[in-house]
N, C-alpha and C positions, 0 to 999 in steps of 0.2 A: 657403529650405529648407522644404518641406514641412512640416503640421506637424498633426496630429491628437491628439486624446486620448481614449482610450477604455476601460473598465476590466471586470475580467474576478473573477468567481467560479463555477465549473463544474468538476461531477467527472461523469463518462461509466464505467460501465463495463460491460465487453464481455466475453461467453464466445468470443471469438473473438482468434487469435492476429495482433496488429498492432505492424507496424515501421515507424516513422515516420523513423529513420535511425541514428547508427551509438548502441549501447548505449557508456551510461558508467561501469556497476558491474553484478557478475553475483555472485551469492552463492547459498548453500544454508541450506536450513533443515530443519534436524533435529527428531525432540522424540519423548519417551520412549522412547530409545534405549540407552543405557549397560547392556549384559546381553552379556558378551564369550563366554558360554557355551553361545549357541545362534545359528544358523546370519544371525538377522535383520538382528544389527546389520554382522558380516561382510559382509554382501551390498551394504547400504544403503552403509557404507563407500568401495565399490569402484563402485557407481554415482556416489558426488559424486565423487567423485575422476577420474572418466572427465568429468564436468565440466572439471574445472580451473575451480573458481571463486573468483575474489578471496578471497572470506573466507564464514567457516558461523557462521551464529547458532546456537542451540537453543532449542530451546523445551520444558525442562523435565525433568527425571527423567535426568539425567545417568549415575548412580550405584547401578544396583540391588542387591540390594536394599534394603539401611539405611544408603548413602549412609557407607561405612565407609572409614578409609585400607587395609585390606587388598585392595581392590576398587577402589580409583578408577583407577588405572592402566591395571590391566585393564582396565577399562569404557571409559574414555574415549584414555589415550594411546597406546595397543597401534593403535587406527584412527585419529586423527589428530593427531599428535602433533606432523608434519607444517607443521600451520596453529597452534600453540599457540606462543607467547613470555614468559616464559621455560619452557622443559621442560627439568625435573631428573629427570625419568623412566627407564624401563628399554627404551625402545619405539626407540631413533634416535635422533635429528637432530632437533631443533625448527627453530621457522620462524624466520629471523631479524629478524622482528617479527611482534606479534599479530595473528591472522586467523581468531581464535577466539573468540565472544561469547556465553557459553551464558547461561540466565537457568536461574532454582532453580524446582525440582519437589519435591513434598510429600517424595516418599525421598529426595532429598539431605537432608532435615530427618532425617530418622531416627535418626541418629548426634550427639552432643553440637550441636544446632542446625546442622547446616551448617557445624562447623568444619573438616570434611574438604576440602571447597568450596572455601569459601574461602581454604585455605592452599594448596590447587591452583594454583588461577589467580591472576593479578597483573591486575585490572579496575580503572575509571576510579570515582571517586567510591567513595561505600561499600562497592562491588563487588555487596550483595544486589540494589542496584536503580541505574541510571548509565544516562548519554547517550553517544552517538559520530557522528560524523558522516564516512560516506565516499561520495566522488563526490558527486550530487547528493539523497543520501537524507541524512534523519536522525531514527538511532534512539533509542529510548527503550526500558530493559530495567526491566521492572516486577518485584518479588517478590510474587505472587498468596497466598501462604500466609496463612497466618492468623496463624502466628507472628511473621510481620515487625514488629519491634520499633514501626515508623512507620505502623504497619498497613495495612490493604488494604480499606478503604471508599472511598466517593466522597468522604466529608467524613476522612478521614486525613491524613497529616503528607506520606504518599508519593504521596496524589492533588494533592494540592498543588503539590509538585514538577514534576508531569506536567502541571498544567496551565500554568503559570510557563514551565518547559521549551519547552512547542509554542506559546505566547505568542510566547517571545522567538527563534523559531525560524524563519530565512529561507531553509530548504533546499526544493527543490520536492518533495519526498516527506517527510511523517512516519511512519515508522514503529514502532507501538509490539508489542510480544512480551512476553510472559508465559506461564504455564502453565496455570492453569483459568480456561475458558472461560465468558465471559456466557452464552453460551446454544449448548447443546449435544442435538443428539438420542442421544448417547452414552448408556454405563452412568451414567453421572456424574450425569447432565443438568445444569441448568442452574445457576448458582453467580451469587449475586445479589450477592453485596457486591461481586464487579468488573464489575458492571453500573456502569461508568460514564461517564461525558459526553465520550464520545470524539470522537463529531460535533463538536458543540459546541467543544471545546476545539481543533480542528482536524487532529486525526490523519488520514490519508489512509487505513490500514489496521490491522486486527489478528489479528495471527499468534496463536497459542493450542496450546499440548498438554493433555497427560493424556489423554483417551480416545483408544485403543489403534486408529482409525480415520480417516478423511480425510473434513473437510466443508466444504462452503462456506455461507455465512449471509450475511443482508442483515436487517439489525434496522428499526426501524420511521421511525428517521433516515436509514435509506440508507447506517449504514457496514456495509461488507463485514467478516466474521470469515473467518479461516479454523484449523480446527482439523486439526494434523497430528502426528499420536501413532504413524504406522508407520515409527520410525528403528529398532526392534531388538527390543524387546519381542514377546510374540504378541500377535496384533490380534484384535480382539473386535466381535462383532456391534455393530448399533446398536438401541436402543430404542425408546422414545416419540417420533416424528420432531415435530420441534418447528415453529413456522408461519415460521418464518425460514428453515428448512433451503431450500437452491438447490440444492445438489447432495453425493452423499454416496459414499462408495468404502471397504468390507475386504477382506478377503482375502489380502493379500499385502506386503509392505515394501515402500516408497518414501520420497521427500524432495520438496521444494520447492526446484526453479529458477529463482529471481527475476531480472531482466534490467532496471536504468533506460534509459529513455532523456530524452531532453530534456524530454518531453512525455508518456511515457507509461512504467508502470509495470508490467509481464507477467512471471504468475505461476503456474506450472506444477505439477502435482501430477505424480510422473513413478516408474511403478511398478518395479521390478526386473524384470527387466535392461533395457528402456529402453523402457517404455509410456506415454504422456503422456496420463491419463487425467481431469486437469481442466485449463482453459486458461485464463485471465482477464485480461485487459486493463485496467487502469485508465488513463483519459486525462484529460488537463488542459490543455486548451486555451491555447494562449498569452494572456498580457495582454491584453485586448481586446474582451471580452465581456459585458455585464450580465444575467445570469438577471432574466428580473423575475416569472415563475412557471415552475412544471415543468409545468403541465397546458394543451395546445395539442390545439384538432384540426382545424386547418384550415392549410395552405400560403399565407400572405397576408404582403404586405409593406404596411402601412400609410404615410398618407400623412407627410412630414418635419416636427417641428415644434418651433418655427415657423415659418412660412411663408408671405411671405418672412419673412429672417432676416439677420443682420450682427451676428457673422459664424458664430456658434454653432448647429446645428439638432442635432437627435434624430432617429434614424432605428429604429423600432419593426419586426421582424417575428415572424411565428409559423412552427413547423415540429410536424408530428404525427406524425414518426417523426426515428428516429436516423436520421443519412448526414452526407455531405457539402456543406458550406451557402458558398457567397460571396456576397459582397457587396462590389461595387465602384461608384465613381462616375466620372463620365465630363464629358468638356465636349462644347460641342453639335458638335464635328467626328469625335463617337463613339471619340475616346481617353479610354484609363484614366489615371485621373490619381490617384485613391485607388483602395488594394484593404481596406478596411475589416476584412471577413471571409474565411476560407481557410479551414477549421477540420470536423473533425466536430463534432456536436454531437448531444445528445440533445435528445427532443420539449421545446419549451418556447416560453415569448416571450421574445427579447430585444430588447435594446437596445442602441446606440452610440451616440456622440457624433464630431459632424462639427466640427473648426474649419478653417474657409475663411478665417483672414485674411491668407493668402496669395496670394488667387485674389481676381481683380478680379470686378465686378459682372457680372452674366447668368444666364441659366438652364445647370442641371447637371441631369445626371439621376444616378438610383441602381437600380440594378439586382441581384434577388437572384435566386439560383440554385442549383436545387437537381435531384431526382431526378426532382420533382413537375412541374419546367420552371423557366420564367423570366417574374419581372414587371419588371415596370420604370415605375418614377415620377419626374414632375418636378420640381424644386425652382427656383428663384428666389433670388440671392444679390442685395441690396441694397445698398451700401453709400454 
């Protein structure tokens, strides 16, 4: 049997919309939404719902405006009551399990702490802040207030948690949601005590509400934010645009149409009645791949080494743009015998490892190929 080892850490992402093959969970995301009195959250409503998506996160401000029991119905189960488990509500039919995962916004605080809130819904763990995991995502619901009993620093009782949590977490997406955003070009701007070590800790993205607007961000580790506040509320210009800002959208209600797939994560900003006005792709390359820096500017496939070698070699190239990269190796009668690499990948150098102790002595070659063309180098297997 064949037998290679090769190992892989790489996040790609793309303002371009990519399917790699069939999606395994589709979901919506809401955030500061809950305002049953005017025409936003209505609208926004009937747009997910023309989805049909597995199940609706939020992100924030559920409950306007002081987060009271005379208003949570209204606000939240009159539109989806639907996707909520258990509803003891005035609205229908609940779901007949939960599909519903909102995280708390400063107005749900408004009212005796969030007791409205929380006797609402029936959530995992404490309920103010809790994990779940569907298809091949798993999230993490953070409480951003200041209130929160476990507080909302990076050195906190709840950052803790979060980092512990995506530690012991084997799902190929982390997804972590909350309400106020690290860093925002909104009225708000930027909110430093949840400035924290999301890279680091391995989160793959984070969703964000409170300002009344749609943005996307890239912080100076390379995670993507994204702040989405037009579920119902009026939306509100943007301010001070901050150096993280990548893209920014008012004007009008929308939600977020999230799609996993195997290998890639595509996430939609999508306006009323059905305008898809920001796209992004996150990708994650199968098992396989060794970043060994992000900075390339040349198309070279260096030579194997060692070489010769028995039966272990390293195989080094560089790429100076994003595309599509293989990398296979061949016996000298020009059959593939490994396909190593298959994969986009963004500018960088990697690295693989070859084991040939299955393959008797002689020269192989290796071959990479890309947009830029194709090299091809010898190697020498001794044994």
């Amino acid at each position: 049997m064949k037998q290679f080892r090769c190992l892989l850490y790489c996040i790609i992402v793309l303002s371009v919309s990519s399917v790699y093959s069939q999606p395994i969970t589709r979901f919506a995301a809401i955030g500061d939404y809950g305002r049953w009195y005017t025409e936003g959250e209505a609208l926004v409503s009937q747009l997910v719902h023309s989805w049909n998506p597995d199940f609706i996160i939020t992100l924030g401000d559920n409950n306007y405006e002081y987060g009271a029991d005379s208003t949570i119905d209204s606000n939240i189960g009159q539109f989806y009551h639907d996707y909520i488990f258990p509803y003891t509500g005035n609205f229908g039919e609940g779901s007949p399990f939960n599909r519903f995962f909102p995280s708390l916004g400063n107005h749900d605080f408004y009212s005796d702490t969030a007791r409205t809130y929380l006797n609402y819904f029936v959530l995992p763990g404490n309920e103010r802040y809790y994990d779940y995991i569907r298809g091949n995502c798993h999230f993490f619901v953070i409480n951003s207030d200041p209130i929160e009993p476990d507080g909302n620093t990076v050195t906190s009782v709840q950052a803790l948690w979060l980092k512990n949590k995506l530690a012991q977490s084997n799902s190929r997406f982390k997804i972590v949601y909350f309400h106020h955003p690290p860093f925002s070009s909104g009225q708000h701007g930027n909110n430093a005590d949840m400035n924290w070590k999301f890279k680091q800790w391995g989160a793959t993205v984070v969703l964000c509400g409170h300002e009344h607007n749609y943005e996307r961000l890239v912080d100076n580790t390379g995670m993507t934010y994204f702040i989405n506040g037009l579920g119902g509320k009026d939306w509100r210009e943007f301010a001070a645009i901050v150096s993280e800002s990548r893209f920014r959208f008012t004007g009008n209600y929308g939600a977020m149409l999230v799609t996993s797939y195997p290998d890639s994560l595509n996430l939609k900003f999508i306006a009323y009645p059905d305008s898809v006005k920001d796209d992004t792709t996150i990708v994650l390359p199968p098992i396989g791949i060794q970043p060994i820096s992000e900075i390339a500017s040349e198309f070279k496939l260096e030579q194997n080494f060692p070489n010769p070698f028995n039966p272990v070699t390293h195989l080094r190239f560089r790429i100076a743009d994003f595309g599509f990269v293989t990398l296979n190796i061949y016996d000298v009668s020009g059959s593939i015998i490994e396909s190593m690499v298959n994969h986009w990948l963004q500018p960088g150098t990697y690295e693989v490892q070859w084991d040939a102790s299955v393959y008797s002595s002689g020269i192989y070659f290796y071959s990479l190929s890309s947009s830029y063309g194709t090299i091809t180098k010898k190697m020498i297997l001794i044994k």
